[in-house]
mmCIF entry with sequence, helices, sheets and N, C-alpha, C, O atoms, coordinates in Angstrom:
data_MODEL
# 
_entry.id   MODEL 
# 
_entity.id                         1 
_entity.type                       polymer 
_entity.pdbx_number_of_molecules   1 
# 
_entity_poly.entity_id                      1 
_entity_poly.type                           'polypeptide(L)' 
_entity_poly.nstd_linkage                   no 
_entity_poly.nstd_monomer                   no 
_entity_poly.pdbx_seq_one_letter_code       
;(UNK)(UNK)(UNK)(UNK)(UNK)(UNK)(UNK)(UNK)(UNK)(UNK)(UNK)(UNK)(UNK)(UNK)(UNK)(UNK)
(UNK)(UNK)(UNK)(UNK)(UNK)(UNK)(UNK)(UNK)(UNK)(UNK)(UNK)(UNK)(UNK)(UNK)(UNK)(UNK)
(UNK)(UNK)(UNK)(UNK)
;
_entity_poly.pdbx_seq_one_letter_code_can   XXXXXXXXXXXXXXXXXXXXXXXXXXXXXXXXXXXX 
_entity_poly.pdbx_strand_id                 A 
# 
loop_
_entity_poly_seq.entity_id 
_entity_poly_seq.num 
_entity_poly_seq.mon_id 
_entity_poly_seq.hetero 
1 1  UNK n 
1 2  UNK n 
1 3  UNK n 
1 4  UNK n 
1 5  UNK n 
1 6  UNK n 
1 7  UNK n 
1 8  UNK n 
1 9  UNK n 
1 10 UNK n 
1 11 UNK n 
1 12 UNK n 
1 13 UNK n 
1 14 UNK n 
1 15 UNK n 
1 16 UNK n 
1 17 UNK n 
1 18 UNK n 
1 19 UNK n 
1 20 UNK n 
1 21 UNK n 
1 22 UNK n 
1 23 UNK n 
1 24 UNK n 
1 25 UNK n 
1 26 UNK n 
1 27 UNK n 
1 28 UNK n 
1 29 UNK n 
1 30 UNK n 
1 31 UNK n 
1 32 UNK n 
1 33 UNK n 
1 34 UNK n 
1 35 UNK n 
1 36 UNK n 
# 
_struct_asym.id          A 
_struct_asym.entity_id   1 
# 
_struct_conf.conf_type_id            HELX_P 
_struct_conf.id                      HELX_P1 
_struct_conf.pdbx_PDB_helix_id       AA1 
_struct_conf.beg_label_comp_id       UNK 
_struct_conf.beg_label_asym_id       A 
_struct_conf.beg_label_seq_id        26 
_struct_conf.pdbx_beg_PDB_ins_code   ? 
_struct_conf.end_label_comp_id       UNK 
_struct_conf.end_label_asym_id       A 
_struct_conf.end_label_seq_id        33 
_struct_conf.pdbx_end_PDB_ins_code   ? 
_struct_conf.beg_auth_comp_id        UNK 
_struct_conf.beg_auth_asym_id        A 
_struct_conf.beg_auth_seq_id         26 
_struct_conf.end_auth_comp_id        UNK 
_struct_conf.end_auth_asym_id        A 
_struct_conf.end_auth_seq_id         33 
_struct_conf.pdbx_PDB_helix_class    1 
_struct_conf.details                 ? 
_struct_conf.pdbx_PDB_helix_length   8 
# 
_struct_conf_type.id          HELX_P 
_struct_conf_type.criteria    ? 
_struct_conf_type.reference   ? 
# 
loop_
_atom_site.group_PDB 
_atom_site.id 
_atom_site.type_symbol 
_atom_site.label_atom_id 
_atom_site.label_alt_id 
_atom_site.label_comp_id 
_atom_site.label_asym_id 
_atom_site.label_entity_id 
_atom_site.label_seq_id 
_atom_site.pdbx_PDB_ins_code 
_atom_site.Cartn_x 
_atom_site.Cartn_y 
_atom_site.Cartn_z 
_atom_site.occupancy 
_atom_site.B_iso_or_equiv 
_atom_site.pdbx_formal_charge 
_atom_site.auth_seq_id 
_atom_site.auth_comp_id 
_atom_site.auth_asym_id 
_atom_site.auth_atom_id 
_atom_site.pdbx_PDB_model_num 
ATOM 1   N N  . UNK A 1 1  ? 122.702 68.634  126.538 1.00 0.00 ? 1  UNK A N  1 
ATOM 2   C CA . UNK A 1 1  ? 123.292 69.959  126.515 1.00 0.00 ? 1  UNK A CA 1 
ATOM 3   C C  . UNK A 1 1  ? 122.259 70.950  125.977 1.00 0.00 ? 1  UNK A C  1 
ATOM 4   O O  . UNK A 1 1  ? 121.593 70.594  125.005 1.00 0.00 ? 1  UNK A O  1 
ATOM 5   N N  . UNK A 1 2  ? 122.054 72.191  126.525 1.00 0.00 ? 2  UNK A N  1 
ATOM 6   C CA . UNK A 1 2  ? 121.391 73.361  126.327 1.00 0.00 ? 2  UNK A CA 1 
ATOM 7   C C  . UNK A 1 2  ? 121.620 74.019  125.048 1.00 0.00 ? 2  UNK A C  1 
ATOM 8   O O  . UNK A 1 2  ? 122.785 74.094  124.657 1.00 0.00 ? 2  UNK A O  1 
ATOM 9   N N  . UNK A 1 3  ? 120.866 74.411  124.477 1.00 0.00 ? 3  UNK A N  1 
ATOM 10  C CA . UNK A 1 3  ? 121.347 74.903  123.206 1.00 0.00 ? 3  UNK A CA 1 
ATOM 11  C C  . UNK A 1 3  ? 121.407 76.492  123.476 1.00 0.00 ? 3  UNK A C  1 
ATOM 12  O O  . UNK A 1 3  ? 120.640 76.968  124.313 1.00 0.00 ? 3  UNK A O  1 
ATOM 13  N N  . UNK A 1 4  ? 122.141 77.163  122.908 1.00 0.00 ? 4  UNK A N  1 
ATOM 14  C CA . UNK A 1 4  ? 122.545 78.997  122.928 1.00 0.00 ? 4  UNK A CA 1 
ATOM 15  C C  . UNK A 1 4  ? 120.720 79.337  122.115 1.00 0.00 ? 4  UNK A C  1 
ATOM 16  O O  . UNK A 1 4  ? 120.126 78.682  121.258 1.00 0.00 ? 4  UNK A O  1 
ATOM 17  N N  . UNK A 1 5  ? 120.323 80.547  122.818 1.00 0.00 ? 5  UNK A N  1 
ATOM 18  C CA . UNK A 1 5  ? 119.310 81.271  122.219 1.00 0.00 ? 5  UNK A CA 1 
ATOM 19  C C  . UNK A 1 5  ? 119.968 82.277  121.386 1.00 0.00 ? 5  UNK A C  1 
ATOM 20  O O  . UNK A 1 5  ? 120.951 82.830  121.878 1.00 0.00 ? 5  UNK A O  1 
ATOM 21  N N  . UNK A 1 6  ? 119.657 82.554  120.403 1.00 0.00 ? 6  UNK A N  1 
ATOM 22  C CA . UNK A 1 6  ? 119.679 83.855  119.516 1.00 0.00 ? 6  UNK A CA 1 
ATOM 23  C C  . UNK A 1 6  ? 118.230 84.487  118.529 1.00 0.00 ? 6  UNK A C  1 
ATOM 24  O O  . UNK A 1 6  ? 117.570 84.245  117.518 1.00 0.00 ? 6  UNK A O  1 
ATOM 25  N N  . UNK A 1 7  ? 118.345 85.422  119.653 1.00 0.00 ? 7  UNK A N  1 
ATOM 26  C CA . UNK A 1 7  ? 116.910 86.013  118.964 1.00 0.00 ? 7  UNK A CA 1 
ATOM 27  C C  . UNK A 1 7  ? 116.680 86.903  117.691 1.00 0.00 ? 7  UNK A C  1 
ATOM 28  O O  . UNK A 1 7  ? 117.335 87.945  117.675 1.00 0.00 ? 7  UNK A O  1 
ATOM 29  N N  . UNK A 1 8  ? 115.841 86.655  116.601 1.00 0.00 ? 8  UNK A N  1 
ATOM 30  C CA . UNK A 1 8  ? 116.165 87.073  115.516 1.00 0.00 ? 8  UNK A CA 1 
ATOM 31  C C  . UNK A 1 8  ? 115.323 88.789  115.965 1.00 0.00 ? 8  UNK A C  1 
ATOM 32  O O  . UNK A 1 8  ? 114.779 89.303  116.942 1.00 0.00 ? 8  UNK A O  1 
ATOM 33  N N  . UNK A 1 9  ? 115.794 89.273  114.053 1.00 0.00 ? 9  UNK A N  1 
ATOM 34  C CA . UNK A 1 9  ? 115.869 90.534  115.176 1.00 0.00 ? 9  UNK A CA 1 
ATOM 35  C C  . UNK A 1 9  ? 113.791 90.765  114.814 1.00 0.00 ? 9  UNK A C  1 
ATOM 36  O O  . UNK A 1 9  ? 113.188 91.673  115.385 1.00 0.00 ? 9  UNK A O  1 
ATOM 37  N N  . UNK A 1 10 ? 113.065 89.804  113.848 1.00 0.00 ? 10 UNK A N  1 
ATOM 38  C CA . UNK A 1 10 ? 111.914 90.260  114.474 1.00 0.00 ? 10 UNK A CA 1 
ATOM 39  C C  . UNK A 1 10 ? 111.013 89.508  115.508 1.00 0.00 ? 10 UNK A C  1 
ATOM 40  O O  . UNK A 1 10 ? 109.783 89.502  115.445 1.00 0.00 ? 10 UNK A O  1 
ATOM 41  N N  . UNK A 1 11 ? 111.875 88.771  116.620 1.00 0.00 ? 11 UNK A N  1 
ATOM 42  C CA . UNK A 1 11 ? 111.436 89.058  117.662 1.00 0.00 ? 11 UNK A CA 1 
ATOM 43  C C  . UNK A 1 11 ? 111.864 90.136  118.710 1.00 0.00 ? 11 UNK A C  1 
ATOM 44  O O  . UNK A 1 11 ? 110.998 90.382  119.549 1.00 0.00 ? 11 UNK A O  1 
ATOM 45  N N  . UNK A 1 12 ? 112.678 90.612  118.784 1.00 0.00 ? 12 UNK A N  1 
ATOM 46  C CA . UNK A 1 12 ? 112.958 92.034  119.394 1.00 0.00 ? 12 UNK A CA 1 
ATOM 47  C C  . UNK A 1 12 ? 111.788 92.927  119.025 1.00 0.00 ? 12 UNK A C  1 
ATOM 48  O O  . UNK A 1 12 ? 111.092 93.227  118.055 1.00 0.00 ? 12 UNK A O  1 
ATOM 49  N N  . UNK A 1 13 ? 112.005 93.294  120.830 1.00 0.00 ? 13 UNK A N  1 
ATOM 50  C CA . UNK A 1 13 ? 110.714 94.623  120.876 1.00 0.00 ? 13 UNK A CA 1 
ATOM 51  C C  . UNK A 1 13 ? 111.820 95.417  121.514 1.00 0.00 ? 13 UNK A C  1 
ATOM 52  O O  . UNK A 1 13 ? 112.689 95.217  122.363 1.00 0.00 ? 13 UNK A O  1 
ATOM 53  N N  . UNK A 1 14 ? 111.362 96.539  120.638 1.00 0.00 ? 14 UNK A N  1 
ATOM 54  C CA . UNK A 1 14 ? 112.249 97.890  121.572 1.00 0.00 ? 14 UNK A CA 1 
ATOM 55  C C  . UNK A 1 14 ? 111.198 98.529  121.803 1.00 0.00 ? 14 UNK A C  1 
ATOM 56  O O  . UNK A 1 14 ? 110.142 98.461  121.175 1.00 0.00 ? 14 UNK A O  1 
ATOM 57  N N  . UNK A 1 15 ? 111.576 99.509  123.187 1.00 0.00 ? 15 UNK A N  1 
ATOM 58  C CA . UNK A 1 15 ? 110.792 99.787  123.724 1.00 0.00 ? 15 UNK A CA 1 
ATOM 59  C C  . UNK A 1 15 ? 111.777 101.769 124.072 1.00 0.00 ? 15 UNK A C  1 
ATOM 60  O O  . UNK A 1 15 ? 112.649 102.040 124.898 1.00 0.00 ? 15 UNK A O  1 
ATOM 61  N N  . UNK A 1 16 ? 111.257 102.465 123.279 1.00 0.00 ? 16 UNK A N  1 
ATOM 62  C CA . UNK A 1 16 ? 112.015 103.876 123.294 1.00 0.00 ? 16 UNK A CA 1 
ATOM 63  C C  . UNK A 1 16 ? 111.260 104.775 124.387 1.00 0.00 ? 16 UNK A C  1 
ATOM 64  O O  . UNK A 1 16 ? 110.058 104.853 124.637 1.00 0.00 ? 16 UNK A O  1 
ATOM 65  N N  . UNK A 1 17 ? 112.382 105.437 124.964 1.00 0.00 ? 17 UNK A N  1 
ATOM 66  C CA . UNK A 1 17 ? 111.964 106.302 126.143 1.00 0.00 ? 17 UNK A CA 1 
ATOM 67  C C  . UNK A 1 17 ? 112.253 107.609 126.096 1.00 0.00 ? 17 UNK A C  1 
ATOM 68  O O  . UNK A 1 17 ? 113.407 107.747 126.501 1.00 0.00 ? 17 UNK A O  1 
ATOM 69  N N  . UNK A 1 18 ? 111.514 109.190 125.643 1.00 0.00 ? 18 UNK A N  1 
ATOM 70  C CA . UNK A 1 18 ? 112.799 110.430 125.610 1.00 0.00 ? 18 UNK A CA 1 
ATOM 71  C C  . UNK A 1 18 ? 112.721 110.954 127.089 1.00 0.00 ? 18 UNK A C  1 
ATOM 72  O O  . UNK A 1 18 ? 111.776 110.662 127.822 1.00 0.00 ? 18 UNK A O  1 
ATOM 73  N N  . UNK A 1 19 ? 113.263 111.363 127.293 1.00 0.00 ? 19 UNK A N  1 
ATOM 74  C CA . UNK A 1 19 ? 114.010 111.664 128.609 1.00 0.00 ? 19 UNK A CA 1 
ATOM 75  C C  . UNK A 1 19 ? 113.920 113.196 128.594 1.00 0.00 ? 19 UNK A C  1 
ATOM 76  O O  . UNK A 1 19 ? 114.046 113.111 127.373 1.00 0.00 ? 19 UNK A O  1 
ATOM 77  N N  . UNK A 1 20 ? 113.831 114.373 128.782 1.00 0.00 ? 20 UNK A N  1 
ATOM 78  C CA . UNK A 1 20 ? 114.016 115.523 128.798 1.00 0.00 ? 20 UNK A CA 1 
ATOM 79  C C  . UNK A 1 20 ? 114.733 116.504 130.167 1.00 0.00 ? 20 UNK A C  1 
ATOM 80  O O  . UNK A 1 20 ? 114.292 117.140 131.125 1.00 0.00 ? 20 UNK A O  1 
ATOM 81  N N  . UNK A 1 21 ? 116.093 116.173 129.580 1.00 0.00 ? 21 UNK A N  1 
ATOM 82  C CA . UNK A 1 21 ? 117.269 116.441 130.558 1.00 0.00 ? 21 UNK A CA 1 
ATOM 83  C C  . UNK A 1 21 ? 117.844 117.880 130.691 1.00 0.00 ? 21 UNK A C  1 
ATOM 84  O O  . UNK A 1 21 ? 118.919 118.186 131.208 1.00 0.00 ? 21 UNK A O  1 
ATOM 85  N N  . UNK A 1 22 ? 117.115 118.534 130.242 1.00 0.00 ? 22 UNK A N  1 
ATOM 86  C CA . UNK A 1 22 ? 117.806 119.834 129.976 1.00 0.00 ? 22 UNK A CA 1 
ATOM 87  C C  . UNK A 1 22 ? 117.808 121.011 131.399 1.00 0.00 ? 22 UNK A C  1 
ATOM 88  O O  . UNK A 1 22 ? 116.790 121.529 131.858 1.00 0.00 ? 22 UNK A O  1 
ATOM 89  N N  . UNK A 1 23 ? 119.028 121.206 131.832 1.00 0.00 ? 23 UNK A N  1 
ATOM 90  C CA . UNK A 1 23 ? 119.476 122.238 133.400 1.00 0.00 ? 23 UNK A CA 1 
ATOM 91  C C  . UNK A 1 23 ? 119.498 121.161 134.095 1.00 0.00 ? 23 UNK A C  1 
ATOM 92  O O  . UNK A 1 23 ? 118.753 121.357 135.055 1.00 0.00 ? 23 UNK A O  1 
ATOM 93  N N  . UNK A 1 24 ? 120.000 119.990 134.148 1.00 0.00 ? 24 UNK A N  1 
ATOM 94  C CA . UNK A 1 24 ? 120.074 118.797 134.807 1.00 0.00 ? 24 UNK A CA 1 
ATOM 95  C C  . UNK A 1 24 ? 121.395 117.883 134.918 1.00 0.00 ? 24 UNK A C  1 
ATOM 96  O O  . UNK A 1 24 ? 121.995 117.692 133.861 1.00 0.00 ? 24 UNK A O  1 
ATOM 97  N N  . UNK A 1 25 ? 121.880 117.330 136.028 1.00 0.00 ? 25 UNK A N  1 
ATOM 98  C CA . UNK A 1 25 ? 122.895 116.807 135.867 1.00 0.00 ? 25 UNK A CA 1 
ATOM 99  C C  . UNK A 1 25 ? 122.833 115.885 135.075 1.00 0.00 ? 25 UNK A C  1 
ATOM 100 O O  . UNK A 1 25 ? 121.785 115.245 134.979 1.00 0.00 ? 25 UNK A O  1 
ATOM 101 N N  . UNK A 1 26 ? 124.011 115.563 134.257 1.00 0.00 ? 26 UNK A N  1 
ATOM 102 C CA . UNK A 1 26 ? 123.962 114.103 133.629 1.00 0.00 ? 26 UNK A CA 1 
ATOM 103 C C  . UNK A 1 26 ? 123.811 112.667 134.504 1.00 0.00 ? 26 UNK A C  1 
ATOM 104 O O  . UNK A 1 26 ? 123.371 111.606 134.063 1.00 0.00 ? 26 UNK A O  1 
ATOM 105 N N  . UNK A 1 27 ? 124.242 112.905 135.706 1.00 0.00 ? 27 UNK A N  1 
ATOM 106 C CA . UNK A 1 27 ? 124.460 111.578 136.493 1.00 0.00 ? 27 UNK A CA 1 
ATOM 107 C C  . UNK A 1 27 ? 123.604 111.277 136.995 1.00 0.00 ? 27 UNK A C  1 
ATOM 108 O O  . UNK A 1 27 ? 123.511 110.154 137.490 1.00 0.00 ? 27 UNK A O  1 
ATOM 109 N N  . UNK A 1 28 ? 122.379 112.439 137.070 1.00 0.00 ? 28 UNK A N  1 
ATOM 110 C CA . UNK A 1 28 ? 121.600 112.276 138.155 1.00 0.00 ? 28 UNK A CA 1 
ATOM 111 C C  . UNK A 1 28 ? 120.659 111.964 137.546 1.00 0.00 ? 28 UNK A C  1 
ATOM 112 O O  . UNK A 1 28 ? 119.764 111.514 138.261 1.00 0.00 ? 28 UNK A O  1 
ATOM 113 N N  . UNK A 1 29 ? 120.355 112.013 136.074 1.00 0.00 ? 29 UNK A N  1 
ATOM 114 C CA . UNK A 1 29 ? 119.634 111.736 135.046 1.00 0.00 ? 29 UNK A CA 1 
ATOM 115 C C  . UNK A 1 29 ? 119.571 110.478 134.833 1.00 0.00 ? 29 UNK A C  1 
ATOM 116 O O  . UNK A 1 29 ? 118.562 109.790 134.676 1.00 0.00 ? 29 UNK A O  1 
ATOM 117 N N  . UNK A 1 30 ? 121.235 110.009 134.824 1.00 0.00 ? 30 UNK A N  1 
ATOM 118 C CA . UNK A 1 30 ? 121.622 108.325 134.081 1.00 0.00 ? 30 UNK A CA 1 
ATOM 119 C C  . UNK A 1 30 ? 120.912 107.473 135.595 1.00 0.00 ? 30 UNK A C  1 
ATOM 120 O O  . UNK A 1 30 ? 120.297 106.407 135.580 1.00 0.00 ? 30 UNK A O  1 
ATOM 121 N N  . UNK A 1 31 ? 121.209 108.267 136.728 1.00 0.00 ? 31 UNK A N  1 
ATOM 122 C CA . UNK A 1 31 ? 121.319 107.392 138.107 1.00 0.00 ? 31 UNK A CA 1 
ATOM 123 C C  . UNK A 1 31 ? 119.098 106.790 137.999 1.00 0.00 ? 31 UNK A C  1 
ATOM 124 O O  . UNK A 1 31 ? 118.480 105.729 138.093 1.00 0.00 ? 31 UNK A O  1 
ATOM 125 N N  . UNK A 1 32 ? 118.779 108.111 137.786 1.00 0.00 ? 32 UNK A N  1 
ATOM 126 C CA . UNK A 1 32 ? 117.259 108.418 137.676 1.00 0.00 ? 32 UNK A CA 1 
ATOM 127 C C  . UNK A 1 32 ? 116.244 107.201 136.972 1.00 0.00 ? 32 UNK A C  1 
ATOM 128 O O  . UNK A 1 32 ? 115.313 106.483 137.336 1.00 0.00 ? 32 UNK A O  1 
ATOM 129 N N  . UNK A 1 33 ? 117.121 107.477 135.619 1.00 0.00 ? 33 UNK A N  1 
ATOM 130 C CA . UNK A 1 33 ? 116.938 106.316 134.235 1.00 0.00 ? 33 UNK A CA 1 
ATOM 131 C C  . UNK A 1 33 ? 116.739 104.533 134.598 1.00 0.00 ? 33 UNK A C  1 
ATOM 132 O O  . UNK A 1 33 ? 115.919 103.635 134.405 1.00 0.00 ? 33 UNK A O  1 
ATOM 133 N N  . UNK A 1 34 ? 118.474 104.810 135.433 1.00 0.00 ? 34 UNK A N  1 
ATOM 134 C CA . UNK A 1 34 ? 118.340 103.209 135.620 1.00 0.00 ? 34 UNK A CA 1 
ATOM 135 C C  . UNK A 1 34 ? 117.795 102.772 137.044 1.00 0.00 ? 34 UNK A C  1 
ATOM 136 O O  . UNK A 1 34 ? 118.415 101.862 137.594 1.00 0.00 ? 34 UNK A O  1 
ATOM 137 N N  . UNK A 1 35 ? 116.846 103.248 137.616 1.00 0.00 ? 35 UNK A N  1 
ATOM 138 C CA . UNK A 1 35 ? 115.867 102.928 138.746 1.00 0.00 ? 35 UNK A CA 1 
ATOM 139 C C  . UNK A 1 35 ? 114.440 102.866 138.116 1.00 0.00 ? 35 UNK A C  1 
ATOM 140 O O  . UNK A 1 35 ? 113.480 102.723 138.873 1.00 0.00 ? 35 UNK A O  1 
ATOM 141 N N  . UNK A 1 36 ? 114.267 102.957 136.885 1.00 0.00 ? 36 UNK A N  1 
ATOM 142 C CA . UNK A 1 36 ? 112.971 103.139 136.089 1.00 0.00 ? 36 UNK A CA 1 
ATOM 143 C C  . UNK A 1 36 ? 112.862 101.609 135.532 1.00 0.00 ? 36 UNK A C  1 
ATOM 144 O O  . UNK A 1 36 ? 111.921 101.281 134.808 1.00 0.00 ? 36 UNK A O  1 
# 
């Protein structure tokens, strides 16, 4: 049997993105984001 992974948190990499959405739809922003 496979054992469950749980990753502690200093192996987590975050990886931060700013976005600069401003006169822009929100959806078209979120839609934009998650094709990146």
């Amino acid at each position: 049997m496979t054992k469950t992974f749980s990753a502690k948190p200093a192996d987590v990499v975050h990886e931060w993105f700013v976005i600069d959405a401003t006169d822009k739809v929100l959806g078209r922003v979120a839609s934009e984001v998650a094709l990146r």
